[in-house]
C-alpha positions in Angstrom: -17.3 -61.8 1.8 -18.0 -61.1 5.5 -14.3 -60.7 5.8 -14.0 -58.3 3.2 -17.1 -56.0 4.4 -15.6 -56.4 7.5 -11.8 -55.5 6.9 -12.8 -52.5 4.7 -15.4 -50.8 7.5 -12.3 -51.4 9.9 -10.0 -49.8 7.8 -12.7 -47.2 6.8 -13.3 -46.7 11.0 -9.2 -46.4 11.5 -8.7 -43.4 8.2 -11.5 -41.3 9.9 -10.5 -41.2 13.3 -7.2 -40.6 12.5 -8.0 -37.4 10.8 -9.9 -35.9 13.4 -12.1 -31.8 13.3 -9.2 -30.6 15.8 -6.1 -31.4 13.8 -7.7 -29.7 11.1 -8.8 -26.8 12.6 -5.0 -26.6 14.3 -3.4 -27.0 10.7 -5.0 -24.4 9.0 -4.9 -22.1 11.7 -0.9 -22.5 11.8 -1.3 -22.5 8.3 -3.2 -18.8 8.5 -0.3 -17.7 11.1 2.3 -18.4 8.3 0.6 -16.7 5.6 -0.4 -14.1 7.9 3.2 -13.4 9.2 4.5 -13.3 5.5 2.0 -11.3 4.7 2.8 -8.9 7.5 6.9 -9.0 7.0 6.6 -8.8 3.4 4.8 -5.1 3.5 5.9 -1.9 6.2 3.6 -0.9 8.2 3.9 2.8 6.6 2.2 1.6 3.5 -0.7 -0.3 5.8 -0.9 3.1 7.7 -1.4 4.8 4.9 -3.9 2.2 2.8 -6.0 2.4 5.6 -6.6 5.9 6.6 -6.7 7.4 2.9 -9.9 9.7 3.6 -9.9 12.8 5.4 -11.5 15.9 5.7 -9.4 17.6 2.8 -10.1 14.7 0.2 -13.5 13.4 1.4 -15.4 16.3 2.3 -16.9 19.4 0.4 -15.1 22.0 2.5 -14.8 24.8 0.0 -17.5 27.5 0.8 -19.3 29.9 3.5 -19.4 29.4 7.2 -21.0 31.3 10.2 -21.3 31.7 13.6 -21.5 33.8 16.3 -18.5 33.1 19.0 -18.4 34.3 22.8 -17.1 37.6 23.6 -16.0 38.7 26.7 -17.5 42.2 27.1 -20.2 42.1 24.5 -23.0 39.6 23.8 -20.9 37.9 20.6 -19.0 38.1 17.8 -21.0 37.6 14.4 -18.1 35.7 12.3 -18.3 35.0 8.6 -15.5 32.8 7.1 -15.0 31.4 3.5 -12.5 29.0 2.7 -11.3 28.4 -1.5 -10.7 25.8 -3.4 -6.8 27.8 -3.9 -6.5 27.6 -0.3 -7.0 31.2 0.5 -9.7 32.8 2.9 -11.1 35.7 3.9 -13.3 36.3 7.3 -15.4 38.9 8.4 -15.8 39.5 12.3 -18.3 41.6 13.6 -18.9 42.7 17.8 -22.6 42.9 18.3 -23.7 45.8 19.5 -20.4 47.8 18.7 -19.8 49.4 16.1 -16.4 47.1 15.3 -15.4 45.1 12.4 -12.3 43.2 11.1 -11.6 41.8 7.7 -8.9 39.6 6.7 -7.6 37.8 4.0 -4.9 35.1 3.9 -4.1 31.6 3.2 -4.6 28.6 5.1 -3.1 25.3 5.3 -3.8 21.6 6.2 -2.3 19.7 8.7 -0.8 16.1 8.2 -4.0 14.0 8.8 -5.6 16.2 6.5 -8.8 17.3 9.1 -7.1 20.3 10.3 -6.6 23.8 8.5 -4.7 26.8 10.1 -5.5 30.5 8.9 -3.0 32.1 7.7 -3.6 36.4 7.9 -2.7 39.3 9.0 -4.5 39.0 12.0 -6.3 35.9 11.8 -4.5 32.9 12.9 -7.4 30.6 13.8 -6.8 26.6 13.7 -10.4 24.8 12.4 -11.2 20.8 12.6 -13.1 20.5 9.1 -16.0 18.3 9.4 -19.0 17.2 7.2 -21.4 21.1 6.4 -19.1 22.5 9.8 -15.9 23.8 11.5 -15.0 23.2 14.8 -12.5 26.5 16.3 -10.1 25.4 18.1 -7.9 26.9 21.0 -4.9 28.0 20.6 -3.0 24.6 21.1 -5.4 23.4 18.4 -7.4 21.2 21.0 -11.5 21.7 20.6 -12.8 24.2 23.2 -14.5 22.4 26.3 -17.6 23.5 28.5 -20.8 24.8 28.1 -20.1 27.2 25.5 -17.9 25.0 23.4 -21.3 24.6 21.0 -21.2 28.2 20.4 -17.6 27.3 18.2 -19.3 25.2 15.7 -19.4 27.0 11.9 -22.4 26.1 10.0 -21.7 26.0 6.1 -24.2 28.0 4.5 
């Protein structure tokens, strides 16, 4: 009976150290690379693109309504601008020089660029490019980059 207690704790002793923690860990993380190279051949990288970055300011966001500020002017303490942007995708802005006795109106439509956060103006005079964020809009210059320095608060809209 000693024998047998014996010869089964030996063999017992030999099956576990011959399936050691680190062989394990290094099987299934080969086994991850395989399924995660399948997994990455087996779909483009378009369609992963575009799973992932599915919301944007266009489909996310509230955007339709009333915004205001009041941008710098150059000879004249600032421009009082009203826009409203439609559900259809049309617009119409009000600009207004304080202390002048100037005002422009326009009307157009406006469009969305390809990631969706951008719109462009599209008017008879007003051809203003807008990031669309949550309640705001951000101007942008006229190579649609945000305005820098220490008036570039002054081109934030505020929804109304």
């Amino acid at each position: 009976m000693k024998n047998n207690f014996f010869l089964t704790g030996s063999l017992l002793a030999i099956l576990l150290t011959s399936c050691s923690p680190k062989e394990k860990t290094q099987e299934i993380s080969s086994n991850s690379n395989v399924d995660s190279a399948a997994i990455h051949t087996s779909a483009d990288s378009a369609s992963i693109a575009n799973a992932i970055d599915t919301h944007n300011s266009q489909n996310s966001l509230d955007w339709d309504g009333t915004y205001d500020a009041v941008v710098p002017c150059a000879d004249c303490p600032g421009i009082k601008t009203s826009l409203t942007l439609n559900q259809d995708k049309t617009f119409s802005i009000t600009e207004e020089y304080i202390d002048r006795k100037s005002k422009n109106e326009d009307k157009g439509t406006f469009e969305w660029d390809a990631t969706g956060s951008i719109i462009t103006l599209k008017g008879k005079t007003a051809n203003y490019k807008y990031k669309v964020g949550e309640n705001m809009l951000i101007q942008l210059d006229l190579d649609g980059k945000e305005i820098d320095g220490p008036n570039k608060d002054l081109y934030v809209f505020k929804k109304k």
